[in-house]
C-alpha positions in Angstrom: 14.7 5.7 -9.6 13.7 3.9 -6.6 15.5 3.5 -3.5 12.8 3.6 -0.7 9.7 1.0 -0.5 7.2 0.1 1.3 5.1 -3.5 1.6 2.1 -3.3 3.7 0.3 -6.6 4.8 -3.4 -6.1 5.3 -5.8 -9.1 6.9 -8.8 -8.4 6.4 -12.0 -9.7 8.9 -14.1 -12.6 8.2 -16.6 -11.7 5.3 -14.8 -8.2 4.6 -11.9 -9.4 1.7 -14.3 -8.3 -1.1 -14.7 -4.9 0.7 -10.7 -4.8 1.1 -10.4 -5.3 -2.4 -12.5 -2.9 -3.4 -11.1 -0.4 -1.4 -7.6 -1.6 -2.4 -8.8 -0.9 -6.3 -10.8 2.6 -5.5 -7.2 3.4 -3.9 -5.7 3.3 -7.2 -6.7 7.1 -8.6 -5.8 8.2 -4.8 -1.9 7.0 -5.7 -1.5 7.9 -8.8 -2.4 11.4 -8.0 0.9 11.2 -6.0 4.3 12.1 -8.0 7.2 10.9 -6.0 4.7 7.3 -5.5 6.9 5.2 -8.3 5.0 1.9 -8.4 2.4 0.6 -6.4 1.0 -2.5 -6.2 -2.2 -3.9 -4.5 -2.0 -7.6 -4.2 -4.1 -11.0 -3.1 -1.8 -13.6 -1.4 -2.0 -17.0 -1.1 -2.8 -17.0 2.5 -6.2 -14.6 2.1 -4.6 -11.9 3.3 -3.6 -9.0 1.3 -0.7 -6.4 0.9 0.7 -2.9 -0.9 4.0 -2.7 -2.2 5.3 0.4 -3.2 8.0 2.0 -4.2 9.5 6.0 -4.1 13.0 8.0 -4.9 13.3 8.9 -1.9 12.8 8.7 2.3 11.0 11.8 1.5 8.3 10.1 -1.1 7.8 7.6 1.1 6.8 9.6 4.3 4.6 11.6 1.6 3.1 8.8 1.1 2.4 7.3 4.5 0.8 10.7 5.1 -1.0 10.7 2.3 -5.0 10.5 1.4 -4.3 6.2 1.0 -2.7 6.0 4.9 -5.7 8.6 5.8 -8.2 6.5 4.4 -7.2 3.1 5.1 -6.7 4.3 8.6 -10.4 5.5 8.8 -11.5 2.0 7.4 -9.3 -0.9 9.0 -11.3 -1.4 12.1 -14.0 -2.1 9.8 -12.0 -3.8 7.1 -9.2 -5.2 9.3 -8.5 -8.1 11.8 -5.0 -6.8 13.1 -3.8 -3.6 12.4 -1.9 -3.0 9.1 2.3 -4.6 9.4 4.5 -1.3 7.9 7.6 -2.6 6.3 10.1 0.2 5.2 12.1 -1.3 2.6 15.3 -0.2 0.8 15.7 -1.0 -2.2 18.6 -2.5 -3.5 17.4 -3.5 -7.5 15.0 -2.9 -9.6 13.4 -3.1 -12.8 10.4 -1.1 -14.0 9.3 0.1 -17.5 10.4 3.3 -19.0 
């Protein structure tokens, strides 16, 4: 079940979306190590900027997460990587659907 989310919007610098987006997909292994980490999504938008959305059981996941080796790691990388620090959006979640 998830009731807690997160979505993340990332901009990354001028010249630095390809490194973002590698370090968005070596992210992936990081995440999935975590259980109570339900879905998690790294995605391109429209606008060239970039964002996670994820989702978790609980408030308890979710802090987890935001602890987490991702959070560490993108924390030691977004002054290179990033033009603004990283917009945190706690989400609750009201719907879902995901596969079984």
């Amino acid at each position: 079940m998830v009731q807690k989310a997160l979505y993340v919007r990332l901009k990354p610098k001028p010249g630095k979306a390809e490194a973002l987006e590698a370090f968005l997909a070596a992210a992936q292994p990081l995440v999935e190590a975590e259980p109570d980490t339900t879905v998690w999504f790294a995605l391109r938008e429209d606008d060239g900027s970039y964002s996670i959305f994820d989702g978790f059981p609980s408030e308890e996941g979710r802090a987890a997460h935001l602890a987490g080796m991702v959070a560490e790691a993108l924390g030691a990388k977004s002054d290179e990587l990033l033009s603004a620090p990283p917009e945190i959006h706690k989400i609750d979640v009201l719907a879902f659907k995901v596969p079984k």
